[in-house]
Phi, psi and omega in degrees: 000137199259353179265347175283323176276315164315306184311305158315333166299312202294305194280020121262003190268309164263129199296129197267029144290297174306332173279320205258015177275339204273329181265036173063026166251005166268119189351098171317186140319271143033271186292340159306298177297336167256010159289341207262005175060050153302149209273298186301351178251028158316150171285108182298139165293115198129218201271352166295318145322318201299285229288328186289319201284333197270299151355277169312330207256347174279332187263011146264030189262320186283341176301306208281347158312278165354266198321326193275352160257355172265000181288307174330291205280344169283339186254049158272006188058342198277343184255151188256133154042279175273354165279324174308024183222337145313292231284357180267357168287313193291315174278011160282288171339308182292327150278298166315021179243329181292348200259307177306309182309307185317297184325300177331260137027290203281311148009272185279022128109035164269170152243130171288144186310133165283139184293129174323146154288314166220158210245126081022046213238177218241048192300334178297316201278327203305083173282316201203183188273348123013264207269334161298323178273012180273315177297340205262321186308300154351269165321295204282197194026328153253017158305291168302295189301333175319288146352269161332273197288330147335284206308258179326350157247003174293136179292316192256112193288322154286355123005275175282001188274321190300281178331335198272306162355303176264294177314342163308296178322311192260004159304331179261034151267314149334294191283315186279344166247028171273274187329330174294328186262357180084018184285204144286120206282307171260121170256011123220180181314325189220172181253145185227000000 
């Protein structure tokens, strides 16, 4: 099957320290600073904090979805060898975007969302690996829009240098299980 050697191409042709330096997910600056609690990244007071805060705790709600569905689609028996090894690769990434968020949360004096005891996914439809990466697909797509609207109201504008960092990341997650199924990978010029 030719979309299986492309996946494989993909998840072995670059060293995956190089991928994950060229998809912003080895810390930036940005995010370096907001572990480590630099002053410019201080949590502002008020109601812009709050908002930030609120933000932060929807996109590590949505991390923790993730995670819990690519956990889903690896113990489906339905993937075969190198896509089940992508996708646990894409959930890992998902767990460092969840880790980052938590530190983040705790950081600027919030508490973090704790992961559901159970998740919901629509598993009656998942018949083959297909409809698990179509379902992945999804996600990763409504990942990115999220993202996207995050970024311009977070008040702490490095925030949004961070968020933007991870939404790169999970659009070429998107564009790699559009293309594992045989879509078109970017199918358009812009995201919505």
């Amino acid at each position: 099957m030719t979309t299986l050697i492309k996946l494989e191409e993909i998840s072995h042709a670059v060293p995956r320290r190089a991928f994950l330096t060229r998809s912003g997910l080895l810390l930036s600056g940005t995010a370096v600073a907001l572990l480590s609690g630099r002053d410019a990244l201080a949590a502002k007071s008020g109601k812009g904090a709050e908002s930030d805060l609120r933000i932060l705790n929807t996109a590590l709600g949505a991390e923790l979805e993730a995670i819990a569905a690519y956990q889903v689609g690896a113990e489906s028996g339905l993937l075969q060898k190198p896509v089940l090894d992508l996708a646990v690769s894409f959930q890992g990434h998902h767990k460092q975007h969840a880790d980052l968020l938590y530190k983040t949360i705790t950081q600027l004096g919030g508490k973090p969302m704790a992961a559901r005891d159970k998740y919901v996914f629509p598993v009656e439809t998942l018949k083959n690996q297909t409809d698990v990466l179509r379902f992945a697909a999804s996600l990763e797509k409504g990942a990115v829009s999220a993202y996207l609207g995050a970024i311009p109201v977070f008040g702490n504008r490095d925030l949004s240098k961070a968020a933007g960092s991870i939404l790169g990341d999970e659009a070429m997650h998107w564009a790699i299980l559009r293309n594992a199924v045989g879509d078109v990978p970017v199918p358009d010029a812009f995201v919505a």
